[in-house]
N, C-alpha and C positions, 0 to 999 in steps of 0.2 A: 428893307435894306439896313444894315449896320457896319457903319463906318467906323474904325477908329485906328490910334496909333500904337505902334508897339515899340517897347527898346528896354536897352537894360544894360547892366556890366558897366554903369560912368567912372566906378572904382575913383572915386575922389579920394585924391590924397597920395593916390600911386607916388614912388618915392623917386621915380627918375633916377637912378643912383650911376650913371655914367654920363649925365650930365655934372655941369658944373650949378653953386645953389643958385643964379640967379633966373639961368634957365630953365632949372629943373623948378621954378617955382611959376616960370611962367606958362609950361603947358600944362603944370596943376588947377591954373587959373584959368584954360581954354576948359579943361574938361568943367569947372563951374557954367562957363559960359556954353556950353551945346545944352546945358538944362533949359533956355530962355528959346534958342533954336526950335529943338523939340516940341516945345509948346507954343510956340507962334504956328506949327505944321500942323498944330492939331486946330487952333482956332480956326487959320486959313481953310482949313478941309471942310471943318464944321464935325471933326470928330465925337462921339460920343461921350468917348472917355483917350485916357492915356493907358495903356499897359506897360509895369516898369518889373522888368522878371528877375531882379532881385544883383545883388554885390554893386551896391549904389556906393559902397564905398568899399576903400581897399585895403581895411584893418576891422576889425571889430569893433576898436573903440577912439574914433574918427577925432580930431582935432574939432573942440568948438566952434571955432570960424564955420567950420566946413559945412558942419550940422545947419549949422546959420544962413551962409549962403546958400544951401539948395534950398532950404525952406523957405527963404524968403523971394527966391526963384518961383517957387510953384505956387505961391499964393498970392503971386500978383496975374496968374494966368484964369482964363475962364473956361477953364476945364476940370472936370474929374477925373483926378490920377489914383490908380489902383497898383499897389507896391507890394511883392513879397520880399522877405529878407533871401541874401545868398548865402551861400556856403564861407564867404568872406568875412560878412558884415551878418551872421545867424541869429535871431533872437533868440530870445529864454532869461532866464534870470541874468542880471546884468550888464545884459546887452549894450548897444547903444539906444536902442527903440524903447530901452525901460528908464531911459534919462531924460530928467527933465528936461532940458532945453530939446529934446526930438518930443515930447510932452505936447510941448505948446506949438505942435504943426497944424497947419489952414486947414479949413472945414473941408477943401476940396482936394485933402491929399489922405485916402484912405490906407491905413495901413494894414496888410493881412497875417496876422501872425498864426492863426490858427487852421488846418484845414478842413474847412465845413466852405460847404456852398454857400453866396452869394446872390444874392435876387437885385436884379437891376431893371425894374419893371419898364422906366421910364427908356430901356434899350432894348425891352422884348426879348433879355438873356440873363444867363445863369452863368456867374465864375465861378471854377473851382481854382483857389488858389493851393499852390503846394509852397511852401516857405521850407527854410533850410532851419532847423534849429540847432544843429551845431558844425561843424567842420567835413564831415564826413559822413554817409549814411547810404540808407538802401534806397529802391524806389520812392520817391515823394508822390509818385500819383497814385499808390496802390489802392488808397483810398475813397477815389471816386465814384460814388454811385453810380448805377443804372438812372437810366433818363427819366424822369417826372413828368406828367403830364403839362403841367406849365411850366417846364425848362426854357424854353424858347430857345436860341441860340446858347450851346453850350462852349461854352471856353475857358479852358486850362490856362494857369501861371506856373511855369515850372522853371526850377530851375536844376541841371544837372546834365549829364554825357551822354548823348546814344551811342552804340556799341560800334566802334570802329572793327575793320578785319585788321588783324594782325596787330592789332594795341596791347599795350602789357597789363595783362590780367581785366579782373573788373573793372569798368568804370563808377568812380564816385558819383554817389546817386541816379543809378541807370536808371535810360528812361529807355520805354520798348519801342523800337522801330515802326509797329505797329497800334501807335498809341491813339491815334486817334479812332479807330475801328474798335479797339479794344476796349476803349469807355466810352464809345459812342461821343465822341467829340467833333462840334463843327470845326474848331480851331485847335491850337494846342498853340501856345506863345511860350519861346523855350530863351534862357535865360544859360550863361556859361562859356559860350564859344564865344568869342572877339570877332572872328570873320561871320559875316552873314551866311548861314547853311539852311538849304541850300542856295546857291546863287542867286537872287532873285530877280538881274537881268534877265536870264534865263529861264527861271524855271517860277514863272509869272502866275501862276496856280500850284494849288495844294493847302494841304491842312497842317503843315507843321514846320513851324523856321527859328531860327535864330536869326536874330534881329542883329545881331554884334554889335561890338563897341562903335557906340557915335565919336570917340574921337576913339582913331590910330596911338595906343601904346607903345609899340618896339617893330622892329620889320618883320618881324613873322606872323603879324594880324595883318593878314593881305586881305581888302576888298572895305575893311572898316570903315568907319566914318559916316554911319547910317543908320537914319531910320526905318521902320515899315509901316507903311499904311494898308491895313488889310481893309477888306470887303467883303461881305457877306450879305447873299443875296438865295434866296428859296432858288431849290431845283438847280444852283451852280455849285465848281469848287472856289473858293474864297482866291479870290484874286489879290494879290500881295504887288505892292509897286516899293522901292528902296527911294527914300528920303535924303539928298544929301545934307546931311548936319555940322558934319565937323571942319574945322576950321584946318587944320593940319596936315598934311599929305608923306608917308612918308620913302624915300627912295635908297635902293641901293646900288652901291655897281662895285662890279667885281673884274674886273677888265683885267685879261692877259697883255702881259707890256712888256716888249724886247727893245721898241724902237721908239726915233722921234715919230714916226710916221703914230705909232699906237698913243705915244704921249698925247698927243695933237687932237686924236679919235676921243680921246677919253677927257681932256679939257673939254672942246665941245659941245661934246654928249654934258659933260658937266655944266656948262654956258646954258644949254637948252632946256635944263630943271630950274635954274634961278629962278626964287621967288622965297619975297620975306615968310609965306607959310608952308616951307618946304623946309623939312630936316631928312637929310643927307648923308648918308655914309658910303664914303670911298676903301674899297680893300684890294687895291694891286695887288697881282701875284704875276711874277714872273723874273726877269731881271736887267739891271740898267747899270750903267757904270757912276761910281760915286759921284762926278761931280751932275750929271743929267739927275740921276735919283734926287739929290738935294736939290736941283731946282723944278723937279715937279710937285716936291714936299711944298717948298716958296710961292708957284703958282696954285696952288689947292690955297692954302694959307689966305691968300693976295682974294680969294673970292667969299671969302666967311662971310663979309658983310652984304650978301645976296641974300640970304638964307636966315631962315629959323635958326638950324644950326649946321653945320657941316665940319664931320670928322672922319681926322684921314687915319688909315691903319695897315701901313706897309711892310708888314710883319711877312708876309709872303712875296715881299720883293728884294729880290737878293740883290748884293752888292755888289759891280764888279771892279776890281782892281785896275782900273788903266793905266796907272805909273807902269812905269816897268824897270825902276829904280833898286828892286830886291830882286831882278832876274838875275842868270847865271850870265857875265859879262862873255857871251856868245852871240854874233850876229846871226846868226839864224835862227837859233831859238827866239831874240829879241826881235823880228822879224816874222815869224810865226805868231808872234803873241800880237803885237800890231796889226797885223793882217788880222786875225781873229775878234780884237778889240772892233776895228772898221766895222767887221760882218756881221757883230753883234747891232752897232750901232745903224744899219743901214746893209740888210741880208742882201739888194740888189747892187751894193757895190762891186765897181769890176764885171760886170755882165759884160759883155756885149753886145753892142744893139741888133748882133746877129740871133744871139739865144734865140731858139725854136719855142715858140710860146706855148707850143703842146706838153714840154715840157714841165717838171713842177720846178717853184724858184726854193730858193734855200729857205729852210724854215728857222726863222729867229729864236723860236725856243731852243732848237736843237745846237746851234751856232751858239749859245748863250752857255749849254748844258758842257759843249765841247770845253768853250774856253774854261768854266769852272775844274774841268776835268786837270784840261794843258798846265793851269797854275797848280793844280795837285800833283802834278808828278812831279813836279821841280822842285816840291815842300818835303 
């Protein structure tokens, strides 16, 4: 049997740029800290090794501290970690891997620049690393051999895209769907995607995953925050389990809002994600009358200090007029508009307790959609 860990994409250094800088430096500080994570999962397991599949940083030529702290991350662990460069962070001439202070990294942090196989006797396997040597390129595994007699367990580092349906054009450095059949590989440890692909609640067998980002980037890295621990065992397929690592969780909500009653739904909901390592983004859409919209801006505002961070963005919730101080001095009209303002603010006002419940009630958008309309034909 051969136990070990897989991860990759830590992108140290990511710049957060819609954060503000104090924050934005402190999940740059989380992503150092899941490197210590990481390797505590592999001592605990009794790993073999670590697999790290490459864009360990998020520029090419990485801020010194940074170099620093993961280096001195992994060399206080008691594991062998096995690293290709990404597409990010590519060696070749000038790199950051050809700099001295990445020079002077621990005996037990191998780095793979070139693509030739590997012999790790003391694991009864064979890595083929594929390292990225510049920004963009074709297949990285094209070069892997047919199997050797003492290969033992064969396993790929790659890092690059398998072919989505319907994706625009190539993907950068495709790798083939079929890659592990294709060069005879026990594993294939893939390196690129931020979400774990695929699932690995799920899909708890198989020869080929993205590990994705141990810590959560932006809200579109859904499921992030992970490691894998693969196994490999004669006569089975490689059983894969997800590690949680990261420290950050991140959420969004998008709630349609007409009413107090949605205001209310959507505080709540909001109450029931607090927690100091939760970063939150609220995006209303719908619409509320000025002075309710300002104090749902005031109540969001009033719960920041819950949260990693939380931002609001009510760019898609319109404003509604409730003066009625620029209407045409006609009671009916100023009368309509009122009655409208109400059924914005509360679509069951005025029912009667007779309403036939089979019926549908008045929809808040629509009631919302009217009055924006009623105030345009006056204008």
């Amino acid at each position: 049997m051969l136990r070990f860990i897989q991860t990759g994409d830590w992108h140290l250094g990511q710049a957060y740029r819609k954060f503000d800088a104090d924050l934005a430096e402190r999940l740059r500080a989380s992503r150092l800290e899941v490197i210590v994570r990481i390797l505590a999962e592999a001592e605990r397991s009794r790993a073999a090794f670590v697999a790290v599949t490459g864009d360990q940083f998020d520029g090419p030529q990485p801020d010194p501290g940074l170099v620093r702290g993961m280096l001195e991350r992994i060399a206080t662990a008691k594991v062998a970690v096995h690293m290709i460069p990404g597409n990010h962070d590519p060696c070749g001439p000038g790199s950051v891997y050809e700099r001295a202070d990445f020079k002077a990294r621990p005996s037990n942090l191998h780095l793979h620049e070139q693509p030739r196989s590997v012999r790790l006797p003391e694991a009864g396997a064979t890595l083929f690393p594929c390292p990225c040597s510049s920004r963009y390129g074709d297949d990285p595994m094209a070069w892997i051999p047919s199997r050797g007699s003492d290969d033992g367990w064969r396993i790929a580092l790659a890092h690059g895209s398998l072919p989505v349906a319907g994706g625009p054009g190539a993907p950068n450095f495709p790798i083939a769907g079929d890659a592990p059949r294709r060069f005879d590989l026990d594993y294939v440890a893939l390196g690129d995607w931020h979400t774990p692909t695929p699932d690995p609640t799920t899909s708890v067998t198989g020869r080929m995953y993205y590990a994705g980002a141990p810590e959560v980037g932006g809200w579109d890295e859904t499921g992030a925050g992970y490691a894998l621990e693969v196994v490999l065992e004669p006569g089975s397929e490689p059983r894969v389990r997800p590690l949680r690592v990261g420290r950050h969780e991140w959420s969004e909500l998008k709630p349609q809002v007409f009413s107090p009653l949605d205001v209310g739904r959507l505080l709540a909901e909001l109450d029931g994600l607090a927690s100091p390592d939760r970063v939150v983004r609220v995006r209303p859409a719908g619409a509320l009358p000025i002075a309710e919209r300002a104090a749902l801006a005031a109540a969001v505002d009033a719960r920041k200090s819950r949260f990693t961070a939380l931002l609001y963005d009510p760019i898609d919730l319109r404003p509604l007029a409730d003066e009625d101080a620029d209407l045409p001095y006609d009671p009916v009209i100023r009368e309509v508009h009122r009655r409208l303002v109400r059924l914005a603010r509360d679509p069951t006002d005025g029912l009667p307790a007779t309403f036939p419940k089979d019926l549908p009630r008045p929809d808040a958008e629509v009631i919302a959609r009217a009055l924006d309309r009623f105030r345009g034909l006056l204008h």
